[in-house]
N, C-alpha and C positions, 0 to 999 in steps of 0.2 A: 504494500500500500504506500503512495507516496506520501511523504513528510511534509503536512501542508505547511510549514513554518516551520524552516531550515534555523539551525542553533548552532553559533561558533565563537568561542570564549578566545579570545588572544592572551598572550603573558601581562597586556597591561591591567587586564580585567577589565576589556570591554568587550563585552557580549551584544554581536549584533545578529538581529532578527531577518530574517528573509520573507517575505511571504511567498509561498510556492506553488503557482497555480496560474506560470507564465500562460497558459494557451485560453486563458481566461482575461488576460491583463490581472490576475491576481483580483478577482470577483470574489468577495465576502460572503461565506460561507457560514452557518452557526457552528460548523465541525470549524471550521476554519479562526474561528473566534474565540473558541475554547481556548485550543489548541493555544494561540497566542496569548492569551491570558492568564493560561496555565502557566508556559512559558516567563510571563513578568513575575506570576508570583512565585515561581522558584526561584528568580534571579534577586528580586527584593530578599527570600532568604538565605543567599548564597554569599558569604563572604568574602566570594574570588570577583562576582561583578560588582563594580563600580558605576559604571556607566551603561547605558545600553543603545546602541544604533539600530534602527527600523526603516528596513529598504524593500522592496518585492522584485524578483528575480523577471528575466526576459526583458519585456518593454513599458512594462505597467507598475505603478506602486501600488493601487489599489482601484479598480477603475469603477467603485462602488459595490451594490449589492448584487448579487449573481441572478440576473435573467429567470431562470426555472425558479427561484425562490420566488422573484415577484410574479410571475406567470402565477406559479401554486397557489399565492396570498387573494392576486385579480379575481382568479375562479374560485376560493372557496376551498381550494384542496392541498392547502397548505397545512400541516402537520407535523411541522419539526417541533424542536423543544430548545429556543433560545438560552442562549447563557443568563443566571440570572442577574451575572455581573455588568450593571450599565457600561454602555459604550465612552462613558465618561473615568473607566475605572483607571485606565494610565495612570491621572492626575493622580491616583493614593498612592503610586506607588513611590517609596521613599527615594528611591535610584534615579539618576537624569533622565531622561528619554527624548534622544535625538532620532527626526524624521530626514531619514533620506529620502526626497522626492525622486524618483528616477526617469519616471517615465508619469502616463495616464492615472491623474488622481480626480475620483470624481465621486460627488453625493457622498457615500459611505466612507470611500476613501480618502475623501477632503475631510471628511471631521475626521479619522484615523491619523489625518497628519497635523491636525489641530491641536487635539488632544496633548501632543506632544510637547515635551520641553520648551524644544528648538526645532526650527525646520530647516534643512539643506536641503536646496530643490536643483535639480539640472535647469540648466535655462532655457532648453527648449521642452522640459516635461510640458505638457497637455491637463490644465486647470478647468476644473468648471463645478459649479455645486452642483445643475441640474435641474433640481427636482421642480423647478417650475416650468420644464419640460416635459416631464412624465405627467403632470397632475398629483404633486406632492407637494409638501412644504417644508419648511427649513426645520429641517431633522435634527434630534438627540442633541438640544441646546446650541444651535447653530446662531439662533436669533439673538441668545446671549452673549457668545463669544463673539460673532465677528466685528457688532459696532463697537468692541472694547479695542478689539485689537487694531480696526483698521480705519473707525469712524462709519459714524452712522448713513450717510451717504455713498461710500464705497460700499455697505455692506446690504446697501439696496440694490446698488447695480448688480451686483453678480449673482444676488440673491432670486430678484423679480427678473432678470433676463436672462440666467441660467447658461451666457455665454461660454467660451474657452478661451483662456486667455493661459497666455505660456508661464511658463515659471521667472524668467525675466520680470515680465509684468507683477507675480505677483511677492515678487521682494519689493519692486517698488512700493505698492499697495500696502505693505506692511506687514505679511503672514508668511515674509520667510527669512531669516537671519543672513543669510546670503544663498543668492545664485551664481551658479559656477559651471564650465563645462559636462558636461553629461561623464565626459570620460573622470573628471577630476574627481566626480559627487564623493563617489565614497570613501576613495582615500581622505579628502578633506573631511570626511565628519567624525571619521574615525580618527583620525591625529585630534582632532577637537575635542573626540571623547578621552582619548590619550590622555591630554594636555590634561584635562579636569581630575582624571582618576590618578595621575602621578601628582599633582600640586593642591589639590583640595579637597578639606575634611570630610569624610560623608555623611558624619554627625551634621556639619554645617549646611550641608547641601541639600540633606534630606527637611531640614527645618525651614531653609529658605524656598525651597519649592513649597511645604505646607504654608508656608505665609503668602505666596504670590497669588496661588489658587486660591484659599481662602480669604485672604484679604480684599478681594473684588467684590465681597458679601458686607463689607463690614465700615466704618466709617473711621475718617484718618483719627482721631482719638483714639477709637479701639485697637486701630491696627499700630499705635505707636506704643499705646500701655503695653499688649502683648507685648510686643519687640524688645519695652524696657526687663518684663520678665523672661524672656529667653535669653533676652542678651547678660543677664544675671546669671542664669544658668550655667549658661556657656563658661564663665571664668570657673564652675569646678568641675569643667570636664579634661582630661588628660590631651584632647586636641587643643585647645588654647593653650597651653604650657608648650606641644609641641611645634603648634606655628608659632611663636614666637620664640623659640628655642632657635627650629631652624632656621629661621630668620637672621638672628643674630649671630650665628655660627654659618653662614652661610652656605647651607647645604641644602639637598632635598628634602620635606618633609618625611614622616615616614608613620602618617595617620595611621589610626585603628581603624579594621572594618568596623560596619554597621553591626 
């Protein structure tokens, strides 16, 4: 049976994700969903990942929800048994999660690379949300994320005209940390995930993503008391003793996992 979601851990402890179901453009699956989810939360308990890169294999990153699922759902004769973990579940996970756009990201596949950290897109991947082409609407908290991220005006166009626009366009726009050669994508995000899992704490990293994601709920008073009690915390954890250690001895840090 093939591996719908290819698993490969390097020496830095960055585990990057594949999704494998090239002859699909990598079309979302609930098997396929699992499968990836299960994936994050072993890697959240795995000491050796630090980081984690999410790419899909052939010419697709994720080119939405798979055809025969929505056919099933149109006529009535759909019968799977969805994960019951929201498509929003990346965000808990305590680990970075960098999106490699590669190729065709679209509807299901566009929040898949939302969801994420960071995004690294190729700059001619193939954008589009969609679903106001199908007779859908803006899916699995779409309507919340994107006028956060990209302005409420941007996130009508692409929304109401469910156009394609390339991955070029959509760094500019705002929904992707950089775009880069198609051939560059994944060495670039993977050095990027390098870079974070040799130089910073994951105690820190894992706190500071709970606070970006969360704090989008909360008002700047709340989100700054919090900050005052974390950042209290922080000075008795043994990572703040050792970034400033190596700091001052001029070496590499040499953090505890999570």
């Amino acid at each position: 049976m093939v591996d719908l979601v290819l698993s490969d851990l390097d020496d830095q402890g960055v585990l990057t994700l594949t999704f494998n179901r090239p002859d699909t453009l990598n079309a979302w699956t609930d098997a396929m969903g699992r499968r990836y989810f299960d994936l994050l939360a072993e890697a959240e308990q795995d000491p050796g990942v630090r980081a984690v890169v999410v790419t899909g294999s052939g010419k697709g990153f994720c080119s939405g929800a798979d055809f025969k699922t929505l056919n099933a759902i149109q006529s009535g004769s759909y019968d799977g048994v969805p994960d019951p973990r929201p498509n929003t579940f990346p965000t808990t996970i305590r680990k970075p999660i960098i999106a490699a756009v590669n190729g065709a990201c679209a509807g299901l596949g566009l929040v898949h690379a939302l969801v994420c950290d960071l995004v690294f897109t190729a700059e001619e991947a193939k954008w589009t949300t969609a679903f106001a082409r199908r007779g859908l609407v803006a899916e699995y908290g779409l309507s919340w994320v994107l006028p956060r991220i990209m302005g409420q005006q941007r996130a009508m166009d692409i929304l109401l005209s469910g156009r394609v626009f390339t991955g070029r366009e959509a760094y500019e726009l705002g929904l992707a940390n950089r775009a880069v050669p198609g051939a560059e994508l994944l060495r670039q995000a993977r050095e990027y995930a390098g870079e974070i899992a040799a130089n910073c704490s994951p105690a820190s990293m894992a706190i500071i993503k709970r606070q970006v994601w969360h704090d989008w709920e909360v008002t700047l008073e709340e989100s700054a008391k919090t900050a005052t009690q974390e950042m209290l915390a922080s000075f008795g954890r043994p990572d703040f003793a050792e970034g400033v250690a190596s700091f001052l001895e001029r070496r590499p840090p040499g953090f505890p996992s999570l």
